[in-house]
C-alpha positions in Angstrom: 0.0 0.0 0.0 1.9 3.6 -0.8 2.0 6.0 1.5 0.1 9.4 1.9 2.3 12.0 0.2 3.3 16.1 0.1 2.0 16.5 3.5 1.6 19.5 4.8 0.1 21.6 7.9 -1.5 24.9 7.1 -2.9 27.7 10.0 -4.2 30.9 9.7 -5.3 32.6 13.3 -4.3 29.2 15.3 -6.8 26.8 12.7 -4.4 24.0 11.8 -4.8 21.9 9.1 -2.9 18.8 7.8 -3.6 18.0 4.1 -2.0 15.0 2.5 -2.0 13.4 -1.4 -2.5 9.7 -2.4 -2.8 8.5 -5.6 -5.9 6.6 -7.2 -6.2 3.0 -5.8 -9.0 0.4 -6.9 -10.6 0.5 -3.2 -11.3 4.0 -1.1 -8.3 4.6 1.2 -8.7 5.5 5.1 -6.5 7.4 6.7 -5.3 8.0 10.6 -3.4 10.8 11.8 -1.9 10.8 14.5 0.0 13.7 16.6 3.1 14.4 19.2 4.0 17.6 20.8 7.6 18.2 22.5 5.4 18.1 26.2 4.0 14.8 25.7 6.5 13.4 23.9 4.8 10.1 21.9 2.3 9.8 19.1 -1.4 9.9 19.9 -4.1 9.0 17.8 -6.6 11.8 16.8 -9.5 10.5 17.2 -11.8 12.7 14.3 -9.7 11.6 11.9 -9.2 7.8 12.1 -10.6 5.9 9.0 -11.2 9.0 7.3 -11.8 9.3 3.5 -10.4 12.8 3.3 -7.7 14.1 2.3 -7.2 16.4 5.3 -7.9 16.8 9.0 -8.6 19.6 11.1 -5.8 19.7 14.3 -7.5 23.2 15.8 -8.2 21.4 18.8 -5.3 18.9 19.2 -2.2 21.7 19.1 -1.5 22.5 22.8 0.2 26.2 22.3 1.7 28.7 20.1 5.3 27.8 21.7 5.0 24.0 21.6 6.5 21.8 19.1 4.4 19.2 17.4 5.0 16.6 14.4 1.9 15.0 12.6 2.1 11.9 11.0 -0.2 10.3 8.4 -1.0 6.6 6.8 -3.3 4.9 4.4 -5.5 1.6 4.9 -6.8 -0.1 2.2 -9.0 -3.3 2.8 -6.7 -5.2 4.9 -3.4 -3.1 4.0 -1.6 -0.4 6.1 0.7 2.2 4.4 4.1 3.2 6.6 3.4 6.5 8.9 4.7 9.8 7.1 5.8 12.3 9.2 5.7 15.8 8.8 8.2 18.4 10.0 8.0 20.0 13.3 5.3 22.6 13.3 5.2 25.7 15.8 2.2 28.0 15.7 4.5 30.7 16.5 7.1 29.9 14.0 4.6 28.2 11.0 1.5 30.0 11.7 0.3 32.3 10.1 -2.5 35.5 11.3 -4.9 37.4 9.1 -5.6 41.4 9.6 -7.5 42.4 12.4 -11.1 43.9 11.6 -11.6 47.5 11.2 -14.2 49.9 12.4 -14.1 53.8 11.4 -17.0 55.6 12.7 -17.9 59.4 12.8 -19.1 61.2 16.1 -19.4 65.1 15.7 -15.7 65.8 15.0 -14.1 62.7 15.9 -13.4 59.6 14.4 -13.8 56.6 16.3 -11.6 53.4 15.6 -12.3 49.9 16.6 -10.2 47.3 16.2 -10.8 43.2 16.7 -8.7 40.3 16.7 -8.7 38.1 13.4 -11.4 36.1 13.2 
């Protein structure tokens, strides 16, 4: 069975995404992800994306800081077949992440403008 390939984590304002490639097979591939961080220190399975058909999965709530290192790591299962893990680099929100433009807010009050600024969505 080949392994997932060009994986990759993507964030924008602390969303993290992992996104992976396979190629076509006869039967529909599952995939489980699994993740580390430098606190923990061994592999955990993340448990919304195990036997997934997707080519992705959504680690918002499995990174534990914007200081913390963690490594993801990917494989297939077809029918009765397991791919080897693939591992990604180590990934630091801090580092890796990346944060969109606050939102704006210009209002008028007599002769004053007013600003209001908000975090990223």
């Amino acid at each position: 069975v080949p392994a997932p390939t060009q994986i990759v984590v993507t964030s924008e304002n602390f969303n993290a995404v992992l996104h992976w490639q396979y190629p076509p097979v006869p039967e529909t591939p599952h995939f489980i992800v699994e993740i580390n961080s430098y606190d923990v220190g061994d592999y955990k399975v993340i448990s919304t994306c195990v036997n997934i058909s997707a080519h992705f999965c959504d680690l918002s709530a499995e990174m534990r800081g914007p200081f913390l290192s963690h490594w993801l790591r990917v494989k297939a299962v077809v029918g009765s077949q397991q791919s080897e893990y693939v591992a990604t680099n180590e990934f630091i929100f801090r580092k890796h992440g990346k944060i969109g433009p606050p939102k704006l807010n210009l209002s008028r009050h007599g002769d004053k403008i007013m600003v209001d600024i908000y975090h990223p969505a």
